[in-house]
Steps between C-alpha positions, in 0.01 A plus 500: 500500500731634802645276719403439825753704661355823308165431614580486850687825451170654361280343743703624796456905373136445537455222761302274239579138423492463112558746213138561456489657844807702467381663153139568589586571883177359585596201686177342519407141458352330150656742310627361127863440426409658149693799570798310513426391146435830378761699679795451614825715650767453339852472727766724459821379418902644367503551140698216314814571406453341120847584404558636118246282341180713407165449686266279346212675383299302297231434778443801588200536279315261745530720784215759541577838659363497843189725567456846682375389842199724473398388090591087617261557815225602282544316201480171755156616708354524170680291218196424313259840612381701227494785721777758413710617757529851368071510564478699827107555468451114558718406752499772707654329822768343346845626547646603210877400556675780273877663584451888470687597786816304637828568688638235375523229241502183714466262229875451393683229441756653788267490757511250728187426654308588211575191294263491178258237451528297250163293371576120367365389213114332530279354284187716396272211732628533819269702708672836664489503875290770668721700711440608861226737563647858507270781654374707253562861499276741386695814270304779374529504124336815432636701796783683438768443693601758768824741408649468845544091437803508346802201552666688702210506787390174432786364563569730830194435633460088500855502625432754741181269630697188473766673724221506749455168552704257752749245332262205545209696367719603201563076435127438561445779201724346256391165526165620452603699171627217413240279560247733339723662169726153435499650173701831546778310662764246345602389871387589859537819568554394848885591453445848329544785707246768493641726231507206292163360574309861455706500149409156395128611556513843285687284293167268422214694566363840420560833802096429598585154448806486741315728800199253473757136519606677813165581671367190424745310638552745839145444522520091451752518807337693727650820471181774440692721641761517269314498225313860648834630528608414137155635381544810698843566322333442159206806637782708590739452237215615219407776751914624502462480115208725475608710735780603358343567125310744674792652682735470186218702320425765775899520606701402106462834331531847583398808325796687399321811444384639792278785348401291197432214629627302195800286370483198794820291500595186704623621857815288490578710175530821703542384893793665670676409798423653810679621805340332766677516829471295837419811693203749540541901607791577298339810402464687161766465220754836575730471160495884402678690217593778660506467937621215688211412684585281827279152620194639664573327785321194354603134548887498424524152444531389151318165511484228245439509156237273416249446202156389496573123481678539855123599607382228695778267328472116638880552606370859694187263677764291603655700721237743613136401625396888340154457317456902491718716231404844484658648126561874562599802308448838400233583188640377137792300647370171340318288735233378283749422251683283778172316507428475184841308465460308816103354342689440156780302670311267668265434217818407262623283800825746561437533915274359744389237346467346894192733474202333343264793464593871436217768503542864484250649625531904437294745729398723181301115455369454802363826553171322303423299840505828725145492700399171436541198688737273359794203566826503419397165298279699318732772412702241343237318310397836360845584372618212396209242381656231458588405848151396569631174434709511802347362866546687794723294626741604226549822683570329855739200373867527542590301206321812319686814566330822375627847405273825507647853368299808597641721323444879530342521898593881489190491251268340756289778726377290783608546845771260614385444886716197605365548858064509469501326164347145577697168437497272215652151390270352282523600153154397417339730744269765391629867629610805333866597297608713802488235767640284220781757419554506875541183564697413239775743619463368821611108383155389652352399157642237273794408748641290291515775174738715431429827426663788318425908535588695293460943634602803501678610842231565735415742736328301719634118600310293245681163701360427867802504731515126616481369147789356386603629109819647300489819303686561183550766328514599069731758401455531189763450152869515607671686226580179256157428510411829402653465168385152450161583595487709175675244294225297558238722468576704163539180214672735266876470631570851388222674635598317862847622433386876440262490776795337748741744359252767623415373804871530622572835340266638840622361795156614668300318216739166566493519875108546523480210272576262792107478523347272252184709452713835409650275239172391345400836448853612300501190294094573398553886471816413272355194313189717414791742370673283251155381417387837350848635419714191441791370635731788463244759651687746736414412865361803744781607714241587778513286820192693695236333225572161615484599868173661410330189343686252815252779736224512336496068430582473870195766654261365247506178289716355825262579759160428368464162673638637835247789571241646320522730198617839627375840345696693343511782763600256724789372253642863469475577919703214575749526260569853570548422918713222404668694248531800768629256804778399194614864424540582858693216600727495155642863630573342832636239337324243656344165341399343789106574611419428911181514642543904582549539131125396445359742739301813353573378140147341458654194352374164549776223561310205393389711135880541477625231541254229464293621203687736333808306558740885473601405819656191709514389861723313659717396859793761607730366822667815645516351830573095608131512655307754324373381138321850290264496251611716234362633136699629213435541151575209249785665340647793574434632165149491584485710764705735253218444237228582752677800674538624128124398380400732878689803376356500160126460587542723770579732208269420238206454724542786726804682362706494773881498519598261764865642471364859607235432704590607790559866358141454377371420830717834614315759242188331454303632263775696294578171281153444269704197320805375329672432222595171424866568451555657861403181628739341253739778606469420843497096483867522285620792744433279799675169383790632406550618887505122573868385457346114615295524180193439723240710252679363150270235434173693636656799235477239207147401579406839543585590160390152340121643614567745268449271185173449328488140559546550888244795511216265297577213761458768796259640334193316730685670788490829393206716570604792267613457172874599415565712231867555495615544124876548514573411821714180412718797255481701814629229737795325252612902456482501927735166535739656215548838679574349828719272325684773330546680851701208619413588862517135621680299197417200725163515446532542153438172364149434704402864242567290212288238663260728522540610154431131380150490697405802313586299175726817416815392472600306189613086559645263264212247476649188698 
């Protein structure tokens, strides 16, 4: 028995009157002292100091063990019950007290206010005292539990709710605890703080368990409204999970294989980073092999580095009120794979994990709800299931924050009117996707969303003027990433090594690898190599087959969800005015296209640079108060490719000479034809005029046509067959004769370039 100055200790933490009261926390009146014969708490006091004589053990035998709070609870409500407690089917309201999950063990003999109970001994007659009525909690026994409730929520949430409530609320919800659940605490948890308290519970009771203590009581207090809020975390929480099993499934893996469509690997196993930079216009990548190309008077400022967890970063919010991004860049530089990273990171918790909903929502998707009325709510729901648990207030509540990526809007067709298109703020309301789509870039819809967009540069504003956004831009690998981009994509060491080693042995090859998509399609024309030759196969020296295959992905398989299929014809025309517009402004040396460039050439901006994607546009400043929209190719290696594929259709097709056409034009009708080699003739006679080098890299990929596997990828675009049996002899003997003549040793080294398109001049396999 304590004294009297411990039981006024115990009755003060509790404000009861007698040990009874203290340990049930009940504090009513008539209830029996039995408890104090039963239980009581023993007081802590300093070891002994019992010098060098050994402890006396001989007693200990008499002492039983003290119970596990949960197995002594249950073994006293039902001492002599024949009912098992492992029988869910038959007592399917009773909580099951079992320990699965637990932060903490906080049943020690350290702790201090979890002192262990310790029964006296009682004779088998005594009657056992009924202890106070606890409400009972229903648990679902054949439900499975729910793979979003793990500890770490649990425990999050209730302290989270209990966070919520005022000091005197929080002391009116412990004494209640412990007036309802005596038996899950050794002594008022009155002096616990809240860490401990939500502990002590997880501690006792099962996750379901622990989330329905803490209703109940919110509810026995008066607080409803809490107890909606920690339901509506629960909702959201399983939502989040599902969520992102979808997104993990639809965003994990990516096809390595581009033309097979075969051999998916995790995306972490072969992302690269990305040079993503503070600053839009900075026009087209200008590294060249042979010219010094200067800026094209494109923004000169470098900007910031930044990756896609700086998108929309908390930190970023912080200091900026911007709910608008607009993602830009050129065709292949590797914006979807910025996206791709930026879903994965916030589904493995890396960044923005202040954001409690991220949907991506691509326009290739939600060209299914184009001419039919439909809600933004609905567009969601479709996509994504399993937020039709969510409440429409979920999208409206600040303590909800939601993300939305639309990625790809140079794939949507619809007219962008910011000024006739009627307004909308309700996300429930019924209308179509372009007064959606409009609305959304004009911040009227969701205003508390963020929202991401990812395009092509435009030709026409696809931002109203007064709405407030940033632009950033992708550029693409730097050259590290280059290399690493192979390490990771080839698993054989050796073969990346070979493939690297290649790479850098063409400085064109290297520098047009800054764009993530020209990659792809050397690391699947090479792996498909070493797959049918092995590892040491000899690697094609030619560079104009990969620019060939980076065309035709880019006017076909790229632009199907921006326009419709184009014929054929079609194909051909426009690639031959582009290609012409190229030619003529390679021998003026120019790489900048203005608005007079476009006249009488029959070209279409938007084809060229919005679906095709040859082409960019972007902001040139040659004044303080005059901004210019201006177009270039992508690379300048491009235009070189194109002014090259113009000259050698022009020939094939129609067997003209573009190098002597205008002494054709002079004697018409003296010249029935010609021979291949005068136009070769006349393409090798012409560049070597060019000090500059200006025609060197147009030369290669005018002989690079030449080769079998160029002429069956052209072959759609030629409308007569070509039956040229020994011109590649004819051409290698050309480049060695002029070589020989030594006429302009400086150009020398471009012939053996040359030479190594044809595949006619022998190299060490790297």
């Amino acid at each position: 028995m304590m004294d009297d100055t411990e039981m006024e200790a115990v009755a003060s933490l509790t404000g009861s009157s007698s040990l009874g009261e203290a340990v049930s926390g009940r504090g009513q009146q008539g209830v029996s002292n039995e408890d104090d014969e039963l239980y009581y708490i023993p007081e802590r006091r300093p070891s002994l100091d019992l010098g060098p004589s050994p402890m006396d053990t001989s007693q200990w035998s008499n002492v039983g063990q003290a119970l596990n709070p949960a197995l002594s609870y249950m073994s006293l409500t039902s001492s002599e019950s024949s009912v098992e407690m492992n029988d869910q089917d038959e007592c399917s309201t009773r909580v099951q007290l079992e320990r699965t999950d637990s932060y903490s063990s906080c049943y020690s003999f350290d702790s201090d206010d979890c002192e262990k109970r310790i029964p006296k001994f009682k004779s088998k007659d005594e009657p056992v005292p009924e202890l106070p009525h606890t409400p009972e909690l229903v648990q679902p026994t054949n439900e499975i539990r729910h793979p979003s409730l793990t500890v770490a929520f649990t425990f999050k949430a209730i302290c989270n709710t209990l966070e919520r409530l005022s000091e005197v609320d929080v002391r009116r919800f412990k004494t209640m605890l412990w007036k309802n659940y005596p038996q899950s605490f050794n002594t008022p948890p009155q002096t616990m703080d809240t860490l401990d308290l939500v502990d002590r519970l997880l501690e006792c009771y099962s996750l379901e368990v622990s989330l329905q203590i803490t209703k109940a009581v919110l509810e026995e207090i008066g607080h409803k409204r809490t107890v909606r809020y920690i339901q509506t975390q629960c909702v959201r929480n399983e939502v989040r999970h599902d969520l992102s099993e979808t997104l993990k499934r639809t965003y994990g893996e990516v096809c390595e294989d581009l033309a097979m469509q075969e051999e998916k690997r995790q995306f972490d196993d072969v992302f690269t980073n990305l040079l993503i930079t503070s600053t839009c216009d900075n026009g087209p990548n200008i590294e060249h092999e042979v010219m010094n190309i200067e800026k094209l008077d494109s923004n000169r400022e470098a900007g910031k580095c930044l990756s896609p967890k700086d998108i929309f970063s908390a930190e970023r919010l912080e200091h900026s009120n911007i709910r608008l991004i607009l993602l830009t860049g050129v065709a292949g530089s590797g914006k979807s794979m910025a996206i791709r990273r930026l879903v994965l990171d916030w589904i493995e918790e890396q960044s923005r994990q202040h954001t409690s909903f991220l949907f991506p929502l691509p326009f290739k998707e939600l060209k299914q709800f184009e001419g039919s009325k439909v809600s933004l709510l609905q567009i969601i729901q479709t996509l994504y299931p399993e937020t039709k648990k969510l409440k429409d207030e979920d999208y409206r509540s600040e303590d909800c924050p939601m993300m939305f990526v639309f990625d790809g809007l140079d794939e949507y067709s619809g007219k962008l009117d910011f000024e006739n298109t009627e307004l909308i703020c309700d996300h429930t309301e019924l209308t179509t996707l372009n007064v959606i789509v409009v609305n959304l870039l004009r911040g009227r819809l969701l205003y508390r969303g963020l929202f991401l967009v990812t395009t092509r540069a435009q030709i026409k504003r696809c931002i109203p003027w007064d709405t407030h956004y940033n632009e950033i831009e992708v550029r693409g690998f730097c050259h590290p990433e280059k290399e690493e981009y192979f390490r990771r994509r080839f698993k054989d060491p050796d073969q990346a090594a070979r493939v690297i080693a290649y790479i850098n042995s063409s400085k064109t090859l290297c520098i047009m690898c800054h764009l993530p998509l020209f990659c792809s399609l050397v690391a699947d024309e090479y792996h498909q190599i070493f797959k049918e030759q092995g590892t040491r196969a000899e690697l094609p020296r030619s560079i104009t087959y990969m620019y060939t295959k980076l065309v035709l992905m880019l006017i076909r398989q790229h632009r199907i969800f921006r326009a419709p299929d184009r014929s054929l014809d079609e194909e051909r025309d426009f690639l031959m005015n582009l290609g012409k517009l190229a030619f003529n402004m390679l021998e003026k040396g120019q790489f900048k296209i203005t608005k007079s460039d476009w006249k009488d050439t029959g070209i279409c901006d938007e084809e060229a640079v919005i679906n095709s994607g040859l082409c960019t546009q972007y902001i040139t400043k040659p004044y303080v108060l005059f901004h210019e929209k201006v177009f270039s190719f992508i690379h300048p290696t491009m235009q070189e490719y194109l002014a090259a594929l113009y000259v050698f259709l022009s020939f094939t097709n129609q067997g003209k000479n573009i190098f002597e056409q205008q002494l054709k034009d002079r004697f018409k009708g003296m010249f029935k034809g010609h021979k291949a080699m005068e136009l070769y003739k006349s393409a090798v006679d012409k560049s070597l005029l060019y000090e500059d080098g200006k025609l060197d890299i147009f030369l290669r990929f005018l002989f690079g046509m030449l080769l079998p596997t160029n002429q069956e990828l052209l072959q759609p675009f030629c409308t007569s067959s070509v039956k040229w049996p020994t011109i590649i002899e004819d051409a290698a003997a050309l480049i060695r004769k002029r070589t020989r003549e030594n006429q302009h040793p400086g150009r020398n080294d471009n012939l053996q370039r040359c030479l190594e398109e044809l595949g006619a001049l022998t190299v060490a396999s790297i």
